[in-house]
DSSP file (Angstrom, degrees, kcal/mol; ACC not computed):
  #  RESIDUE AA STRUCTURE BP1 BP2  ACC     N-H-->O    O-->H-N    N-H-->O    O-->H-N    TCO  KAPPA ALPHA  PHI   PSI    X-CA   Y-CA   Z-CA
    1    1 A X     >        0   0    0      0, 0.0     4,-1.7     0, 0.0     3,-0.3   0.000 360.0 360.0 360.0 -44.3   23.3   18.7   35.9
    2    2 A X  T >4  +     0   0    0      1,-0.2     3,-2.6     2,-0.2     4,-0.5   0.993 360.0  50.7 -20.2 -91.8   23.8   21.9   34.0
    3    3 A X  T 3> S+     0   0    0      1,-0.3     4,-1.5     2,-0.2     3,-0.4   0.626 107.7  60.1 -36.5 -29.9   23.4   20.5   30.7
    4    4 A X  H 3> S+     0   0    0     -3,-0.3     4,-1.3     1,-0.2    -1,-0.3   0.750 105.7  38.7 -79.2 -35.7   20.3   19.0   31.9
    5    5 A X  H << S+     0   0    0     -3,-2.6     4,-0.4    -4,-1.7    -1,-0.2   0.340 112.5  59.1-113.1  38.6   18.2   21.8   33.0
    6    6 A X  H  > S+     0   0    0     -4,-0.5     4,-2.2    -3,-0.4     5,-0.3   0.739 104.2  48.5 -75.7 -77.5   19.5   23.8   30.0
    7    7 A X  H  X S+     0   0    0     -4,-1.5     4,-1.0     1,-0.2    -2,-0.2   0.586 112.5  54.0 -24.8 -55.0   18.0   21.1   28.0
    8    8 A X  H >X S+     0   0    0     -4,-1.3     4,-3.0     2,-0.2     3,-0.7   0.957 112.1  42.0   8.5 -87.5   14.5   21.8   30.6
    9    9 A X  H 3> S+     0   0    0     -4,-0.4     4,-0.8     1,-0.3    -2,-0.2   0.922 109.9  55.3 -66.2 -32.9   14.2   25.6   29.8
   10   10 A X  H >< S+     0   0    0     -4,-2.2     3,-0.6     1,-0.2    -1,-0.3   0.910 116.4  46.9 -72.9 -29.9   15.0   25.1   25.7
   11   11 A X  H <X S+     0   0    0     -4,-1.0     4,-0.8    -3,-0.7     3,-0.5   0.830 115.1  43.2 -49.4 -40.6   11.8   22.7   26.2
   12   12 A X  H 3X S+     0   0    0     -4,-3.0     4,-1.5     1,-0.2    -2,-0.2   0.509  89.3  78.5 -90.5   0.3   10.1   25.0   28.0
   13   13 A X  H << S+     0   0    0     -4,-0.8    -1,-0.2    -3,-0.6     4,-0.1   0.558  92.9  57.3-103.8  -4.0   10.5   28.1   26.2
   14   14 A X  H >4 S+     0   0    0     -3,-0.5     3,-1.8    -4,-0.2    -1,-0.2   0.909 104.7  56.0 -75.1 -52.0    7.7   26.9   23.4
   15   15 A X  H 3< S+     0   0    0     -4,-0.8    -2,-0.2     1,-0.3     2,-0.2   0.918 105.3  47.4 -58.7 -48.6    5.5   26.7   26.3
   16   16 A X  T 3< S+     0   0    0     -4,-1.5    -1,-0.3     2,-0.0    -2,-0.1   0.006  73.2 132.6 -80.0  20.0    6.0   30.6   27.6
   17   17 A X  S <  S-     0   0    0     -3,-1.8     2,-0.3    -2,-0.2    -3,-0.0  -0.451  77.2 -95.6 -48.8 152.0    5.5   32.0   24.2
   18   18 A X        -     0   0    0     -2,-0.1     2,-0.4     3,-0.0    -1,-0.1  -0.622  37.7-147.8 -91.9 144.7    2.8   35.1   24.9
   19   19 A X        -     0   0    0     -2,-0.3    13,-0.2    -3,-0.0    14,-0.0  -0.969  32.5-100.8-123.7 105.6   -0.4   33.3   24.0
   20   20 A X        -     0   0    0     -2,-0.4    12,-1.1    11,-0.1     2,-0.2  -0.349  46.5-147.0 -74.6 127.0   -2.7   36.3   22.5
   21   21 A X  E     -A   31   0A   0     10,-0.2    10,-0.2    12,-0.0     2,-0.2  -0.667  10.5-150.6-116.3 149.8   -5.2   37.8   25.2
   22   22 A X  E     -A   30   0A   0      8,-1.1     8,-3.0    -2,-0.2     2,-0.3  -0.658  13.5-128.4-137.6 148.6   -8.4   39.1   25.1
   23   23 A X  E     -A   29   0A   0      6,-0.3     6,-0.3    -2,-0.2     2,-0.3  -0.637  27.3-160.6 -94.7 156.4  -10.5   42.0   27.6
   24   24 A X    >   -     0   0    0      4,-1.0     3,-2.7    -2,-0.3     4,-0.4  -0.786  43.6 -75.1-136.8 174.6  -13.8   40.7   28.7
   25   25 A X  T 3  S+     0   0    0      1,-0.4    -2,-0.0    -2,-0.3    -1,-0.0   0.769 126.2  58.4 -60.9 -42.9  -16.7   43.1   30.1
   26   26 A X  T 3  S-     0   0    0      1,-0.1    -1,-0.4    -3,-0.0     3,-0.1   0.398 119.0-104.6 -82.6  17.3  -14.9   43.7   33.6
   27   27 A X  S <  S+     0   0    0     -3,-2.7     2,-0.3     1,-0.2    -2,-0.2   0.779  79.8 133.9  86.1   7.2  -12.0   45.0   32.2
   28   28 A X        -     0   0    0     -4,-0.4    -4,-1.0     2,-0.0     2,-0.8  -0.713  51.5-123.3 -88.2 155.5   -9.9   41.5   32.9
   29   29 A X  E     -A   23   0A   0     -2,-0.3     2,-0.4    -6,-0.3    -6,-0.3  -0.887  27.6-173.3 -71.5 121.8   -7.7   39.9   30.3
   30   30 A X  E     -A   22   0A   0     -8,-3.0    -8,-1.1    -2,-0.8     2,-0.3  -0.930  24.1-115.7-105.5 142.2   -8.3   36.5   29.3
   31   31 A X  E     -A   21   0A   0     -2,-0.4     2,-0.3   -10,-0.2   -10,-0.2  -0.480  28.1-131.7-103.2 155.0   -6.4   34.3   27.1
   32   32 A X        -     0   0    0    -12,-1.1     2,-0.8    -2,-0.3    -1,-0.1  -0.590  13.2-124.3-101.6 145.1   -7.9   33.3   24.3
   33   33 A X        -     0   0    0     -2,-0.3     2,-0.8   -14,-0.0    -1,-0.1  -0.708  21.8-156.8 -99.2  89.0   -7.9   29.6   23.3
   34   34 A X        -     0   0    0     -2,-0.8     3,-0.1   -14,-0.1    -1,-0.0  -0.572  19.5-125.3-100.5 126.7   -6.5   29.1   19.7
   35   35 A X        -     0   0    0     -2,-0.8    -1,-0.1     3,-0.0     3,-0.0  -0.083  33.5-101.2 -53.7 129.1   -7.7   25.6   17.9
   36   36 A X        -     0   0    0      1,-0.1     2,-0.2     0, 0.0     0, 0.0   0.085  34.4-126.1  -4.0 143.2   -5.1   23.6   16.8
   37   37 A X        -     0   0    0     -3,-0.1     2,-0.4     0, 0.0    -1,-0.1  -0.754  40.5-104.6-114.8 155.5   -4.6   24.0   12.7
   38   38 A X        -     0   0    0     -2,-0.2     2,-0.1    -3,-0.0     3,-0.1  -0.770  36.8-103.0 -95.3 163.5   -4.8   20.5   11.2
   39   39 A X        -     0   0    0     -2,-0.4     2,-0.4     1,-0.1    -1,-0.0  -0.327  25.5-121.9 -73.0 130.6   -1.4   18.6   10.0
   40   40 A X        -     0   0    0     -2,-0.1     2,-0.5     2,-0.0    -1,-0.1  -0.650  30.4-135.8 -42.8 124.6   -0.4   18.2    6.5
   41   41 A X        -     0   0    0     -2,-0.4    -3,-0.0     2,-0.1    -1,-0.0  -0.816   3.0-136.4 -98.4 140.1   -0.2   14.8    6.0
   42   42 A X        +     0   0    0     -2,-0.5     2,-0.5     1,-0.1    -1,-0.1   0.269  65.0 113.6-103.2  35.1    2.6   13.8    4.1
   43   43 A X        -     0   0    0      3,-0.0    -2,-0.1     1,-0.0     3,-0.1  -0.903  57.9-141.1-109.1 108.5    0.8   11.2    1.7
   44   44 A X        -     0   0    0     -2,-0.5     2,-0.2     1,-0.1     3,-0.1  -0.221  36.6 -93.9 -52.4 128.6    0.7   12.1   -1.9
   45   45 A X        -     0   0    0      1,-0.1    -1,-0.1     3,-0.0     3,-0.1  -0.462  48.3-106.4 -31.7 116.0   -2.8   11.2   -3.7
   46   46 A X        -     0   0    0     -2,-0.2     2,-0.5     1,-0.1    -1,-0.1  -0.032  36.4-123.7 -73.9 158.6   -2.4    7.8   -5.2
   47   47 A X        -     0   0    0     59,-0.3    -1,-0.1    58,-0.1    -3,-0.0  -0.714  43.1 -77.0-100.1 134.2   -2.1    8.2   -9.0
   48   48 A X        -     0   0    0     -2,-0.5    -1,-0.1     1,-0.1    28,-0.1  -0.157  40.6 -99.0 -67.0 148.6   -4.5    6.4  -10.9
   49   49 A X        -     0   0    0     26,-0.2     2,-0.3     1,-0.1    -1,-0.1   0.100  37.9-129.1 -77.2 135.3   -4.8    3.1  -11.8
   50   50 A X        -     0   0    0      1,-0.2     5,-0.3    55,-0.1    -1,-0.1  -0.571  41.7 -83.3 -88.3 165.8   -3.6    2.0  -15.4
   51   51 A X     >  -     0   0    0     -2,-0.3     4,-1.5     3,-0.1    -1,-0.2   0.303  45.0-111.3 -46.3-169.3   -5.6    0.3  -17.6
   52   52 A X  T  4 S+     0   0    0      1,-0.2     4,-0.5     2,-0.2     3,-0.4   0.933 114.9  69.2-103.8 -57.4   -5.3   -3.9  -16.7
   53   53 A X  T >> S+     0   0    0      2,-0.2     3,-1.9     1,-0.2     4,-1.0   0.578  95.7  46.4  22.5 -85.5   -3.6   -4.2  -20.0
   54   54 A X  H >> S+     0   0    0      1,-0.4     4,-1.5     2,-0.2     3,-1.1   0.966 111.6  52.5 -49.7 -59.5   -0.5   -2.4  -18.9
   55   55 A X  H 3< S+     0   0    0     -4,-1.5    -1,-0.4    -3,-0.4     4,-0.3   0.286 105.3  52.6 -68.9  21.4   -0.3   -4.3  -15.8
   56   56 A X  H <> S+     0   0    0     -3,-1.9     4,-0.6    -4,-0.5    -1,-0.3   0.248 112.7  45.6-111.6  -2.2   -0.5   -7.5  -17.5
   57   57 A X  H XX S+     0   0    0     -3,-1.1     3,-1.1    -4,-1.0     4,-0.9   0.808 110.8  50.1 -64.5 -89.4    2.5   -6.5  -19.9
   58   58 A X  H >< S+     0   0    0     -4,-1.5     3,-1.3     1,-0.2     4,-0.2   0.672 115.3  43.0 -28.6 -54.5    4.3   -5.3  -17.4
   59   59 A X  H >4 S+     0   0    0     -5,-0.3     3,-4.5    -4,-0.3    -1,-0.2   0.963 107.8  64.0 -34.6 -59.4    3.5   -9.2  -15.1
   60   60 A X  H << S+     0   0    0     -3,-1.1    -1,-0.3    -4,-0.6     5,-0.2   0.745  94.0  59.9 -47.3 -26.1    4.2  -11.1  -18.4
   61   61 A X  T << S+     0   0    0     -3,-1.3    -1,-0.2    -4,-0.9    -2,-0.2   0.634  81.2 100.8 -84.4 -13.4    7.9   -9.7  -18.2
   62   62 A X  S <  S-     0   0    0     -3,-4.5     2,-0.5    -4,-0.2     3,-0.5   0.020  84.2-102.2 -58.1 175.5    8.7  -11.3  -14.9
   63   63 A X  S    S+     0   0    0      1,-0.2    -1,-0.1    21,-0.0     3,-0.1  -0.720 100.7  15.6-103.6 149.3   10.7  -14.6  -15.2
   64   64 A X  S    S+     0   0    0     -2,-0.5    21,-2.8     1,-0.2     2,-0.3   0.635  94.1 114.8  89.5  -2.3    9.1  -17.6  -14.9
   65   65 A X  E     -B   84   0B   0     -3,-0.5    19,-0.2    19,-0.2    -1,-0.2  -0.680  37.5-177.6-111.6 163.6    5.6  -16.3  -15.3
   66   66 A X  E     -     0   0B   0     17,-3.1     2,-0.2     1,-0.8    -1,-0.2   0.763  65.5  -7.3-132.9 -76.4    3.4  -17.5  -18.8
   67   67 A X  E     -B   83   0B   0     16,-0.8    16,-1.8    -8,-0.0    -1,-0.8  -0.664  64.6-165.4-145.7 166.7    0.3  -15.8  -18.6
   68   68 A X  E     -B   82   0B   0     14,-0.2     2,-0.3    -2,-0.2    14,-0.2  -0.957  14.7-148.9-167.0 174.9   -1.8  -13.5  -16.2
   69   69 A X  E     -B   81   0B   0     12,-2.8    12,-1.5    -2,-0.3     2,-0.3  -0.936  11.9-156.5-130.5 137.8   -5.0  -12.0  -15.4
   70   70 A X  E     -B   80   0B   0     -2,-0.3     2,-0.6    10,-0.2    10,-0.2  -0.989  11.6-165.7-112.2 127.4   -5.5   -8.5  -13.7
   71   71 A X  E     +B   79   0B   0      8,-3.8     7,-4.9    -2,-0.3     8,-1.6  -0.863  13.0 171.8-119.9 100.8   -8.8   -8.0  -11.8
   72   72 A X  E     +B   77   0B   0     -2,-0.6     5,-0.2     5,-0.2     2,-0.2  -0.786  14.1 166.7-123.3 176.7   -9.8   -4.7  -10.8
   73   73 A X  E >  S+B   76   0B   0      3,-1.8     3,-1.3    -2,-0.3    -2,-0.0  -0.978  74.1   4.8-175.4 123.6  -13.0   -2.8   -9.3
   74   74 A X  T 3  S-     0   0    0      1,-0.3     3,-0.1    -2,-0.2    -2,-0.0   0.842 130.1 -52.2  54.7  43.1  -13.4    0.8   -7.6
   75   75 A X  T 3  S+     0   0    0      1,-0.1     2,-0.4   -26,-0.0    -1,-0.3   0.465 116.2  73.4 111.7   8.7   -9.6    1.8   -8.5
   76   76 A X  E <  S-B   73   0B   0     -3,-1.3    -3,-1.8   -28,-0.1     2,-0.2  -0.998  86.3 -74.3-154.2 163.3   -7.7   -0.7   -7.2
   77   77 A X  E     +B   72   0B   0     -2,-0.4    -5,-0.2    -5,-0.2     3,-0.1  -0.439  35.7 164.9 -54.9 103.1   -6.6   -4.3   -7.5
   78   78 A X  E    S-     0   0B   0     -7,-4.9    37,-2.7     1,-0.4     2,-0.3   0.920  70.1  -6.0 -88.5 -59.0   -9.1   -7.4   -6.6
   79   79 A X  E     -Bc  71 115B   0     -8,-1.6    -8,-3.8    35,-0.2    -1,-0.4  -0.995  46.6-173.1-144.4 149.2   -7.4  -10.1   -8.1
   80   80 A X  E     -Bc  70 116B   0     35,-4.1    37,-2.4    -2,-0.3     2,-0.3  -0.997  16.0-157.7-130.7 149.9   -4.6  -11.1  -10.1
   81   81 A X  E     -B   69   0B   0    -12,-1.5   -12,-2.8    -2,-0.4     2,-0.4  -0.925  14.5-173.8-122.3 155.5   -3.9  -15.0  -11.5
   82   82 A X  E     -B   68   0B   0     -2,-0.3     2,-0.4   -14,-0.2    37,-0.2  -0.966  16.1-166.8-134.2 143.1   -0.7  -16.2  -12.5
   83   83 A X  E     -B   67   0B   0    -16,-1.8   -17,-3.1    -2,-0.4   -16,-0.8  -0.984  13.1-178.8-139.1 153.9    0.6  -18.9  -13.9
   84   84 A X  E     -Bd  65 120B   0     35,-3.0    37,-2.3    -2,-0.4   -19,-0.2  -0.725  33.8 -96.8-140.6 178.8    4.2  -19.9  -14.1
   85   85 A X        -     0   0    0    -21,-2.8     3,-0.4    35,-0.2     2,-0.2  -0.212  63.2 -79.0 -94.7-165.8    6.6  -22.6  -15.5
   86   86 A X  S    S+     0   0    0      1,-0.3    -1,-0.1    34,-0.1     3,-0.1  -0.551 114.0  44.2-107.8 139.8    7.6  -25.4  -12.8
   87   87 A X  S    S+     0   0    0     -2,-0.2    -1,-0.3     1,-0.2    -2,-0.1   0.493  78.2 133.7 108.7  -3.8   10.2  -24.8  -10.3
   88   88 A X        -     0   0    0     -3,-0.4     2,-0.5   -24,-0.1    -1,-0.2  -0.108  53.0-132.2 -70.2 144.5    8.9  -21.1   -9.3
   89   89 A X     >  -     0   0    0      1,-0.1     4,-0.6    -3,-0.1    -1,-0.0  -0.940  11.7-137.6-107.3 144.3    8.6  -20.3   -5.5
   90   90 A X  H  > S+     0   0    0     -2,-0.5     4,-0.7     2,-0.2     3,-0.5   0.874  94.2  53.8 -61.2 -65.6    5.3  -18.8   -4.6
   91   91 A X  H >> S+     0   0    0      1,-0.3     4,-1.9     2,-0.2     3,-1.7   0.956 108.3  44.9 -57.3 -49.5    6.6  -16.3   -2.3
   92   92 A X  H 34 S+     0   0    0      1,-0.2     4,-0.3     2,-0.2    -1,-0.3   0.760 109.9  47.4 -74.5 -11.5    8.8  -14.9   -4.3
   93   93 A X  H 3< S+     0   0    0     -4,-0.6    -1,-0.2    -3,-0.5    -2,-0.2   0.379 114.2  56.5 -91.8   4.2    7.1  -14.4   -7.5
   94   94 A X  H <X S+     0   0    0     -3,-1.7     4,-1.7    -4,-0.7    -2,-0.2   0.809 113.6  42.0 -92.7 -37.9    4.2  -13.0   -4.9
   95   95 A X  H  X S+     0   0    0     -4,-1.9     4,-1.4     2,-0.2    -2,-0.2   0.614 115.4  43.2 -78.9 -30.4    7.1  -10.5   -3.7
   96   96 A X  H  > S+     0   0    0     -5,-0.3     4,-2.9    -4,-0.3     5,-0.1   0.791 112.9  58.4 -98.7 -23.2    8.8   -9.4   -7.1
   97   97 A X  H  > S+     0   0    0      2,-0.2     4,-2.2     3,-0.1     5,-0.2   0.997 111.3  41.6 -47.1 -60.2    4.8   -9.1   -8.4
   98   98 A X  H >X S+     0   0    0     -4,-1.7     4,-1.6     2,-0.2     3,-0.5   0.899 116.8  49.0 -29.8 -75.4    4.3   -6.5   -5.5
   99   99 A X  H 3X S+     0   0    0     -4,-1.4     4,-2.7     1,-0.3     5,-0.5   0.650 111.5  47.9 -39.5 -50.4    7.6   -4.9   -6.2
  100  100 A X  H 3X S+     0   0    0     -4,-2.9     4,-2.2     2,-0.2     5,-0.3   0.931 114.4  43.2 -58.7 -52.8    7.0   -4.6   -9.8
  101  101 A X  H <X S+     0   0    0     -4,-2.2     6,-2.9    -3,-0.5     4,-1.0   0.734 118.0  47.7 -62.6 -41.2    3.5   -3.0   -9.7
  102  102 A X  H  X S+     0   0    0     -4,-1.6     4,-0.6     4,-0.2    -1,-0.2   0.929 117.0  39.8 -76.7 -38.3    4.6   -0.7   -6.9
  103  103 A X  H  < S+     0   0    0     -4,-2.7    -2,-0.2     1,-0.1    -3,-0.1   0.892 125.7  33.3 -77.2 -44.8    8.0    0.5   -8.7
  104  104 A X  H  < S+     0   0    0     -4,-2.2    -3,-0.2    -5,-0.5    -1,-0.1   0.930 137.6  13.5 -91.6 -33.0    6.7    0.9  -12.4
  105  105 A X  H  < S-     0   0    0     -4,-1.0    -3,-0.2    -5,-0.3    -2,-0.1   0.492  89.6-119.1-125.8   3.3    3.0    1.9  -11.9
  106  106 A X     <  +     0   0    0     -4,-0.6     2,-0.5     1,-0.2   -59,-0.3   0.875  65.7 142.5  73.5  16.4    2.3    3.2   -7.8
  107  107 A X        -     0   0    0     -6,-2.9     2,-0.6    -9,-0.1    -1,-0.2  -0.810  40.2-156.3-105.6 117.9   -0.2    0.4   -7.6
  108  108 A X        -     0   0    0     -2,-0.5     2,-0.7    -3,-0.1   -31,-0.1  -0.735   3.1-157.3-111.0 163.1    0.0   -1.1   -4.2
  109  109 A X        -     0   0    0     -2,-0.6     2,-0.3   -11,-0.1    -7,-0.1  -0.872   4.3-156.4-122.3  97.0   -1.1   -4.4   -3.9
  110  110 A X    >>  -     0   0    0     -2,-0.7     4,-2.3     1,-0.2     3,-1.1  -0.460  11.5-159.2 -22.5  94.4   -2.3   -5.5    0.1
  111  111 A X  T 34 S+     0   0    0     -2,-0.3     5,-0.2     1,-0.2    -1,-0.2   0.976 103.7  53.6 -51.7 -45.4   -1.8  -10.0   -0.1
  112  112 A X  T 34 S+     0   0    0      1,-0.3    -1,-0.2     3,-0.1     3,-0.1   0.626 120.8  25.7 -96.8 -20.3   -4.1   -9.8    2.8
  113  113 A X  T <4 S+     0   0    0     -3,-1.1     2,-0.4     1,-0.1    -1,-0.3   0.675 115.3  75.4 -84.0 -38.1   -7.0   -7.4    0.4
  114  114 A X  S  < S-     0   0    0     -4,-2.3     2,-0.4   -35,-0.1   -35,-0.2  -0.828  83.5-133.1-108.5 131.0   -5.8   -8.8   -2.9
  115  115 A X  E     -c   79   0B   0    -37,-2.7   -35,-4.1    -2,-0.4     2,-0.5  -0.736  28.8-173.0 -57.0 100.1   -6.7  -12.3   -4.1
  116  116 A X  E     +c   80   0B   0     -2,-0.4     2,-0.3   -37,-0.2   -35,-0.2  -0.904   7.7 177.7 -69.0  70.5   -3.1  -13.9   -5.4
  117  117 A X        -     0   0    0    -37,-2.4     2,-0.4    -2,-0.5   -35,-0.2  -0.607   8.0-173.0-105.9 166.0   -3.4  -17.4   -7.2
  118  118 A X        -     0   0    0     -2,-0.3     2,-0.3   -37,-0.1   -35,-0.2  -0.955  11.0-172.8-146.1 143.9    0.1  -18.6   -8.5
  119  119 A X        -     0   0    0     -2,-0.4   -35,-3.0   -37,-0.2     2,-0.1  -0.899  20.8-136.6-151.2 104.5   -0.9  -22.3  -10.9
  120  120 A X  B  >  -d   84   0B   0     -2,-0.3     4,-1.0   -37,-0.2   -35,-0.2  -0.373  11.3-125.5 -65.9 152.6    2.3  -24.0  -11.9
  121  121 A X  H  > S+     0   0    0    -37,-2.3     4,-1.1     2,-0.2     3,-0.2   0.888 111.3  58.1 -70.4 -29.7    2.2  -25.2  -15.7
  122  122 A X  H >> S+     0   0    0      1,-0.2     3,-2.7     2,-0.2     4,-1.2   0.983 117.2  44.1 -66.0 -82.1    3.1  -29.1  -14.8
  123  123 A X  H 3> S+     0   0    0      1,-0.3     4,-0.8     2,-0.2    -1,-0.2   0.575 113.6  39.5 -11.0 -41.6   -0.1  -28.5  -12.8
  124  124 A X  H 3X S+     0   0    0     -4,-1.0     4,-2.2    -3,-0.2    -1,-0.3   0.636 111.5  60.9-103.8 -24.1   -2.4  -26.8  -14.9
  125  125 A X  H <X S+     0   0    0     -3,-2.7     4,-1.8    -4,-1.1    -2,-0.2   0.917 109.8  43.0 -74.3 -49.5   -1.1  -29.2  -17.8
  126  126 A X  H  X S+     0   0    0     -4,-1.2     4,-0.9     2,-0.2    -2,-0.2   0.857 113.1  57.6 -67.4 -37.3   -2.5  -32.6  -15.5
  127  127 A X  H >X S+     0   0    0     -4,-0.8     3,-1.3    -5,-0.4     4,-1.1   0.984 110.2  39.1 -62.7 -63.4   -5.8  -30.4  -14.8
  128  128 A X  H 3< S+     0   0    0     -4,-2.2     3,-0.5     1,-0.2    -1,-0.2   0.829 107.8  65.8 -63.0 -23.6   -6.5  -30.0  -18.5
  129  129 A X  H 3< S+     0   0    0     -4,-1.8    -1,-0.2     1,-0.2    -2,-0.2   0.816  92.5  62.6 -43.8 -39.0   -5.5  -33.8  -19.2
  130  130 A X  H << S-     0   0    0     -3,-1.3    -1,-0.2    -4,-0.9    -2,-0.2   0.844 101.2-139.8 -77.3  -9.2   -8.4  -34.8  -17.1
  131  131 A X  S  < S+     0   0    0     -4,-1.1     2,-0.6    -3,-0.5    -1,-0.1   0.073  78.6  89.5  94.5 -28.9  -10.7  -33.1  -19.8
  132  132 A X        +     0   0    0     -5,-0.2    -1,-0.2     1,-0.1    -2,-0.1  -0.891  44.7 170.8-101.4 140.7  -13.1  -31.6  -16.6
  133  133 A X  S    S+     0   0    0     -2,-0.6    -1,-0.1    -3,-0.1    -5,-0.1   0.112  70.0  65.6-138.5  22.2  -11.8  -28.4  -15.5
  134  134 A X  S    S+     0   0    0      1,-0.1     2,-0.6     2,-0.0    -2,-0.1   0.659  81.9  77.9-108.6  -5.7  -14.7  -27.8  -13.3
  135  135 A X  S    S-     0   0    0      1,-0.0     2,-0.2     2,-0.0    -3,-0.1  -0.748  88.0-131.3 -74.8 129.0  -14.1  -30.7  -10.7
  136  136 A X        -     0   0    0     -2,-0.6     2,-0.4     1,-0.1    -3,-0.1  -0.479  20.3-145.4 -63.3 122.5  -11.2  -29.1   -8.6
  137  137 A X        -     0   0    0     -2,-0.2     2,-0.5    -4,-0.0    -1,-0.1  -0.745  15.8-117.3 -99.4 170.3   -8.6  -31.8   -8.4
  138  138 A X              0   0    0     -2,-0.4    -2,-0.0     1,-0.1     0, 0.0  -0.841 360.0 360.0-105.8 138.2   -6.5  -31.9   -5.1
  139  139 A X              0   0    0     -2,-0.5    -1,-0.1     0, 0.0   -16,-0.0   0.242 360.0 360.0-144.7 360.0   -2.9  -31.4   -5.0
C-alpha cells in the first residue's frame, strides 16, 4: 500500500510544479496558460534517391536475378521489373529486394505503393517463342 501511493505523489509531483502567474487589472493573479512546444520527431530526412543505375547494379547482384528495370518519379520508387532464372520464390526475392535497397541505399520500397513484377526466364523464354509479345499469354 505504501509503495503504491509513493508511486501516486512521484506522479503527481510534475503536476504541482509552480505554473508561472500573471496580475490582471484587479490586482488578482492568474495563471498564465503556456502552449505546448511541439515534439521533435525522431525521423531523420530521407536521403536522396540514387540515380536508377546504382540500384540496378546493386538488384543485378542478388542471386537468381538476370536483368532489372528501376522506375522512378518525384524521389521515390514506382516500379521495378525483375526477371530471374527458374526455381526463384517470388516472395523471397520480393523480401531480399526490399532488404537490399533499404540496407545499401535508404530507399524504402512500400509492395503495396510500389509496382513489383518478378518474370521467370523458362517463362519469358516460351513468351518470346511465340514471336507476339504483345498478346499476354496466360500462365
Amino acid at each position: 500500500m505504501k509503495s503504491m501511493k509513493k508511486l501516486r505523489q512521484l506522479r503527481n509531483i510534475r503536476r504541482w510544479k509552480k505554473k508561472p502567474k500573471a496580475k490582471t487589472e484587479a490586482g488578482q493573479t492568474k495563471e498564465l496558460r503556456i502552449p505546448p512546444q511541439p515534439r521533435k520527431s525522431g525521423k531523420r530526412p530521407a536521403p536522396p534517391l540514387p540515380p536508377n543505375e546504382v540500384l540496378e547494379a546493386s538488384i543485378s547482384l542478388m542471386k537468381g536475378v538476370s536483368t532489372c528495370r528501376v522506375v522512378t518519379a518525384d524521389e521515390r520508387v514506382i516500379e521495378i521489373h525483375l526477371v530471374t532464372k527458374v526455381g526463384s520464390n517470388q516472395k523471397q526475392i520480393i523480401d531480399t529486394l526490399r532488404t537490399i535497397l533499404l540496407a545499401k541505399h535508404g530507399v524504402s520500397v512500400d509492395p503495396k505503393k510500389t509496382t513489383i513484377r518478378v518474370i521467370q526466364m523458362d517463362k519469358l523464354q516460351q513468351r518470346l517463342a511465340m514471336g507476339n509479345m504483345s498478346k499476354r499469354p496466360r500462365w
